[in-house]
N, CA, C and O atoms as CSV, one atom per row, in Angstrom:
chain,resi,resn,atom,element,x,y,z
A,1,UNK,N,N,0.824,-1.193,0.000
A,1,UNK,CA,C,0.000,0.000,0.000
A,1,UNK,C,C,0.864,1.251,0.000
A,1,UNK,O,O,0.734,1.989,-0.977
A,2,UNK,N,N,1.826,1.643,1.058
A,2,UNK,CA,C,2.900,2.546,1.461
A,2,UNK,C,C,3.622,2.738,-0.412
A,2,UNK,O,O,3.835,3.833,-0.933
A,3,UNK,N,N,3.912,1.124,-1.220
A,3,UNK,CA,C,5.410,1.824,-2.092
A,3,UNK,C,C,3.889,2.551,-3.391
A,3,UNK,O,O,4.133,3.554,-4.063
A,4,UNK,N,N,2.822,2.005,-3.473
A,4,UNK,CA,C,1.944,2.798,-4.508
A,4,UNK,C,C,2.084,3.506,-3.835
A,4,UNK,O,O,3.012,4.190,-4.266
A,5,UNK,N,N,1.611,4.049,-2.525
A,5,UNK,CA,C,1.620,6.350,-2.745
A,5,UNK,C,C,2.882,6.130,-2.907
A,5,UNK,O,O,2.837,5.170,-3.676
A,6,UNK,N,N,4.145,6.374,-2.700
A,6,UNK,CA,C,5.679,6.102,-2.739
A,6,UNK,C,C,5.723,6.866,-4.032
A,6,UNK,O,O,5.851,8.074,-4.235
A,7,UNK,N,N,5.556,5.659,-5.013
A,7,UNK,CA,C,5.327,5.440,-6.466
A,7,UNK,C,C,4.771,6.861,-6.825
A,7,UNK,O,O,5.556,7.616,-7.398
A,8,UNK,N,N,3.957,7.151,-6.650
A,8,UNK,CA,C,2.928,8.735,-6.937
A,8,UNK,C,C,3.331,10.151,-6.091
A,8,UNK,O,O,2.673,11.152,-5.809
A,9,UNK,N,N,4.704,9.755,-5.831
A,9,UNK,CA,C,4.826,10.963,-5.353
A,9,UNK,C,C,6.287,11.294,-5.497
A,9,UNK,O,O,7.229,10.591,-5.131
A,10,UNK,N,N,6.356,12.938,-6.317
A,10,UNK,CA,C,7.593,13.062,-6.724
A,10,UNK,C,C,7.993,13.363,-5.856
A,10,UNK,O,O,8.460,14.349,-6.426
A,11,UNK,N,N,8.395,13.522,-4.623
A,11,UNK,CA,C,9.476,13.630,-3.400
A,11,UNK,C,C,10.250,12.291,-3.464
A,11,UNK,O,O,11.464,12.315,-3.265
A,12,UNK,N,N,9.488,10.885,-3.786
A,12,UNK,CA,C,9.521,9.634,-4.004
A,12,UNK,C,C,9.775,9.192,-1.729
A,12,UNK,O,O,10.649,8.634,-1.066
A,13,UNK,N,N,8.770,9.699,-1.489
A,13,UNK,CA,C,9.219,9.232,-0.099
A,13,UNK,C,C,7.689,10.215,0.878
A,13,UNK,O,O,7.329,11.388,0.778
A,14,UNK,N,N,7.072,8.900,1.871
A,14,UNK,CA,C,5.679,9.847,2.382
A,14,UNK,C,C,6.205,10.851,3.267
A,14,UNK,O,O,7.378,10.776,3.634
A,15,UNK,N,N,5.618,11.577,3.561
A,15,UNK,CA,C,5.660,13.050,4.505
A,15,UNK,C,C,5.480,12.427,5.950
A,15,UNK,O,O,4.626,11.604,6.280
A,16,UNK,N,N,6.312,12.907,6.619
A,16,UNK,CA,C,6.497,12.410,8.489
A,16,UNK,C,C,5.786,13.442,8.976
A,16,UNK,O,O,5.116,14.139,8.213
A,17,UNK,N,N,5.840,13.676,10.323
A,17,UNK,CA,C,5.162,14.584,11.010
A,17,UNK,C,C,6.019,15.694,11.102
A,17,UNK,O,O,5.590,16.847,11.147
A,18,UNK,N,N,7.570,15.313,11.143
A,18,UNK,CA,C,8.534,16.897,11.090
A,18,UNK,C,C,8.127,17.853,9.788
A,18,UNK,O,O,7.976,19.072,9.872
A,19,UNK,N,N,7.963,16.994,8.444
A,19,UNK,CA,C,7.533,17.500,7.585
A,19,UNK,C,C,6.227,18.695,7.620
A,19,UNK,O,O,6.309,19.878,7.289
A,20,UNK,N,N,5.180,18.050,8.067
A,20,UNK,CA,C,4.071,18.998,8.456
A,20,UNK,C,C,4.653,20.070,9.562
A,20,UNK,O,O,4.712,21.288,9.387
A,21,UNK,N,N,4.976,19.516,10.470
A,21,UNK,CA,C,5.773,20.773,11.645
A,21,UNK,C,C,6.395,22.082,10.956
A,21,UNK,O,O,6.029,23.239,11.164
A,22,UNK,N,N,7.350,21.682,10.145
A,22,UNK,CA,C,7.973,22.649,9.118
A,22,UNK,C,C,7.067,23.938,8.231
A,22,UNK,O,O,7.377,25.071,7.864
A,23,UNK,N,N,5.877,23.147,8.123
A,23,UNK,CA,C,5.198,23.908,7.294
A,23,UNK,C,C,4.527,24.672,8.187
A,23,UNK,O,O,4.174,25.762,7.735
A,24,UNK,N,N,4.186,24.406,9.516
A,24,UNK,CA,C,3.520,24.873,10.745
A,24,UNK,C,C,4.337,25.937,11.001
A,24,UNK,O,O,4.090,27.133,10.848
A,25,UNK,N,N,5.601,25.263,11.513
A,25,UNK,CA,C,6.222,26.766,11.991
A,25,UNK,C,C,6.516,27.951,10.918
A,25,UNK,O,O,6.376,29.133,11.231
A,26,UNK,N,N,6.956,27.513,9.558
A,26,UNK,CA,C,6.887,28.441,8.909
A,26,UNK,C,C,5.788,29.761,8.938
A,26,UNK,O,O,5.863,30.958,9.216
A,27,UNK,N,N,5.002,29.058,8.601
A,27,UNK,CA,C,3.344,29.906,8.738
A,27,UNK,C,C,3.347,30.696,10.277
A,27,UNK,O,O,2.738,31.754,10.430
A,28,UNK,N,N,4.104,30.046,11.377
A,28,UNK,CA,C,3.909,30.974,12.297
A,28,UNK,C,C,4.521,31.636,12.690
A,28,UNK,O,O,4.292,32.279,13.714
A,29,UNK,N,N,6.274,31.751,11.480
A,29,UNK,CA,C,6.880,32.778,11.291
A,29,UNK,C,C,6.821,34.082,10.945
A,29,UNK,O,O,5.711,34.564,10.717
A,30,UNK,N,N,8.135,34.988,10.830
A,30,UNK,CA,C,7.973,36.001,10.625
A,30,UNK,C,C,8.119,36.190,8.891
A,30,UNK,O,O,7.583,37.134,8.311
A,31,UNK,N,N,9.050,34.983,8.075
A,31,UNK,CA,C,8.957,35.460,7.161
A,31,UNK,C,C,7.303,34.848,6.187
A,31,UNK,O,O,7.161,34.976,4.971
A,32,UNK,N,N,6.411,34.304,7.000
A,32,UNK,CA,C,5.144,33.911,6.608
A,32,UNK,C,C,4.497,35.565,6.736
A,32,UNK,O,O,3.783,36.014,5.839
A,33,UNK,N,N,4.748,36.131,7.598
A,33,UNK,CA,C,3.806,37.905,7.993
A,33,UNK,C,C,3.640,38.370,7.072
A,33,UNK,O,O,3.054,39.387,7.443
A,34,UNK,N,N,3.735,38.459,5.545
A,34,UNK,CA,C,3.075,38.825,4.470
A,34,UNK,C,C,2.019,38.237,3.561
A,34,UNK,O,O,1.590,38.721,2.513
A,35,UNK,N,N,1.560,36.713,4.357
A,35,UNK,CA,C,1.248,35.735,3.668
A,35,UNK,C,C,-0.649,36.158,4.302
A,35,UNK,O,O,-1.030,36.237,5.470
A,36,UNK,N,N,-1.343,36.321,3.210
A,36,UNK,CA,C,-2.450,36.267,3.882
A,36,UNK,C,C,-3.825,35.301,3.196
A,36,UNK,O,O,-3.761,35.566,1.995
A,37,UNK,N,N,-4.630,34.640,3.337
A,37,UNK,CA,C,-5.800,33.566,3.068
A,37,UNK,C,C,-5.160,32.388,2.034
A,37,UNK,O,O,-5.833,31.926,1.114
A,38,UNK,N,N,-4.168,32.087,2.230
A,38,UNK,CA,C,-3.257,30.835,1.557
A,38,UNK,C,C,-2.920,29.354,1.770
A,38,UNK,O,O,-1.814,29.148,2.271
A,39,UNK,N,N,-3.458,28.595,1.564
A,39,UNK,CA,C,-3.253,27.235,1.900
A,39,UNK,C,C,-1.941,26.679,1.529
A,39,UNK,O,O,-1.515,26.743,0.376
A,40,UNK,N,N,-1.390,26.211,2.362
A,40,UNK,CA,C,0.235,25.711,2.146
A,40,UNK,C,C,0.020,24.010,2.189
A,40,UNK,O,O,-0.472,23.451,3.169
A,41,UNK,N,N,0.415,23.374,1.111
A,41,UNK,CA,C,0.337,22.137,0.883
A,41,UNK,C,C,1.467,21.616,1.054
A,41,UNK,O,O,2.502,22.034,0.536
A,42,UNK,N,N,1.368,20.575,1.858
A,42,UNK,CA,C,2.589,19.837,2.197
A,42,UNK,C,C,2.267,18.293,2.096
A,42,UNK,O,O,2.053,17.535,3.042
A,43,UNK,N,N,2.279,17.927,0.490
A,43,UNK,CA,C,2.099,16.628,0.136
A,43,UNK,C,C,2.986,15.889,-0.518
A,43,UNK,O,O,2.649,14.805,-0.994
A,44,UNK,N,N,4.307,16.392,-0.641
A,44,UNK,CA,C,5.707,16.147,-1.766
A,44,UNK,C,C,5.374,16.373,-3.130
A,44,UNK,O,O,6.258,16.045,-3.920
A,45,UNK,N,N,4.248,16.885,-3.655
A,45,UNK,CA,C,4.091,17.497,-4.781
A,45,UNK,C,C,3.440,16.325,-5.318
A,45,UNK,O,O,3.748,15.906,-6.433
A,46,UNK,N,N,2.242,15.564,-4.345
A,46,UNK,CA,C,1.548,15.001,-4.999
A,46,UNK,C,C,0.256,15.604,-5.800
A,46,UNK,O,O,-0.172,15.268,-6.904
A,47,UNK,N,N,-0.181,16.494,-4.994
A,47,UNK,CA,C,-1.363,17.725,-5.583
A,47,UNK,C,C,-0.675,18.375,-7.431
A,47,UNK,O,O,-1.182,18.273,-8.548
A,48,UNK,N,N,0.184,18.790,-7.122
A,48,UNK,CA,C,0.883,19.103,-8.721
A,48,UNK,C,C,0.605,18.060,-9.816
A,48,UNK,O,O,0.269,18.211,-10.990
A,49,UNK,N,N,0.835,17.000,-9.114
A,49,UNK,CA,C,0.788,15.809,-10.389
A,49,UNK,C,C,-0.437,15.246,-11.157
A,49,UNK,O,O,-0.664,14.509,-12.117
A,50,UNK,N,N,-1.369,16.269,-9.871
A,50,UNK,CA,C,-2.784,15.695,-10.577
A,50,UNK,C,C,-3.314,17.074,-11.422
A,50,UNK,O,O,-4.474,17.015,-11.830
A,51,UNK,N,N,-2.728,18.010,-11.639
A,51,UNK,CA,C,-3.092,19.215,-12.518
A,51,UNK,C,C,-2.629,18.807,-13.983
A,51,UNK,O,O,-2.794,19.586,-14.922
């Protein structure tokens, strides 16, 4: 189950929880303070692949 998403995702490797953290703290940074009604996706660029 794990190597199909694997397979479908160009990072070629699933997202851990530091991964999401990263994107957390970013956003509750300072260089996020210009960022306003934006969804930050943190899927290894599986969302891209389906456009």
């Amino acid at each position: 189950r794990d190597a199909g998403r694997i397979a479908r995702t160009p990072l070629g490797r699933l997202g851990t929880v530091t991964d999401i953290a990263r994107g957390i703290c970013f956003l509750a940074s300072d260089e996020a303070g210009f960022m306003t009604a934006q969804s930050l996706v943190v899927d290894g660029g599986v969302t891209f692949t389906n456009i």
